[in-house]
N, C-alpha and C positions, 0 to 999 in steps of 0.2 A: 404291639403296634405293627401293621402292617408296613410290610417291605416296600420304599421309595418307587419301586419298578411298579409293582404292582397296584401302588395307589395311582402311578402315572397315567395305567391304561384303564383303570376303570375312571379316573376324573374322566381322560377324552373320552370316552365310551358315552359318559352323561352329555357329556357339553355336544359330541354328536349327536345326540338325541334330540338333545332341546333343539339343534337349530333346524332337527328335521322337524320337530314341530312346527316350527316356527315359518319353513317353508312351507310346509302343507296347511296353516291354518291360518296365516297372515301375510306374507310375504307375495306367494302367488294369488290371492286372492286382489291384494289390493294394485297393482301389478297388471293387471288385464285390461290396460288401455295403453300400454306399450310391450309391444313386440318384442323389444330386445332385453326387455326388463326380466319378461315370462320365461325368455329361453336360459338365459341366465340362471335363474333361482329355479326351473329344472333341472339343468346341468349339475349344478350345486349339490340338487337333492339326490338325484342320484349318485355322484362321487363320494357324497358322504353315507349314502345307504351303504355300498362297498366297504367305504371305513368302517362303518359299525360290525358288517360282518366279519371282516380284518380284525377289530379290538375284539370282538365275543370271542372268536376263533381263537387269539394267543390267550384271554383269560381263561380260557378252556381247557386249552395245552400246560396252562401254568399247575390249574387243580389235579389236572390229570397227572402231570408230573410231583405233585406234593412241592409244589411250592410256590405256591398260593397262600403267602403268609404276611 
């Protein structure tokens, strides 16, 4: 069974993913008749692009150190 920790950051690692979908393929899409709506769900997508590269990064450091289990 995978280690608590490490199931920790790969769930958030998915769940940032989806909702970068979810910015890129709905959110600002439907969103482009308010201004403040737009900047928003940019902001969003970018803070979470950072996250994901943050979660891949310590899942990386975890394999790398063998403990990744």
């Amino acid at each position: 069974m995978m280690k608590d920790w490490n199931h920790d950051l790969v769930h958030a690692l998915s769940e940032k993913n989806d909702a970068l979908w979810r910015y890129k393929n709905h959110y600002k899409k439907v969103s482009k008749g308010c201004k403040h709506c737009s900047i928003l769900w940019l902001t969003l997508e970018r803070d979470d692009e950072k996250h994901v590269k943050m979660l891949a990064l310590e899942i990386k450091r975890h394999i790398a150190e063998e403990r990744f289990d």
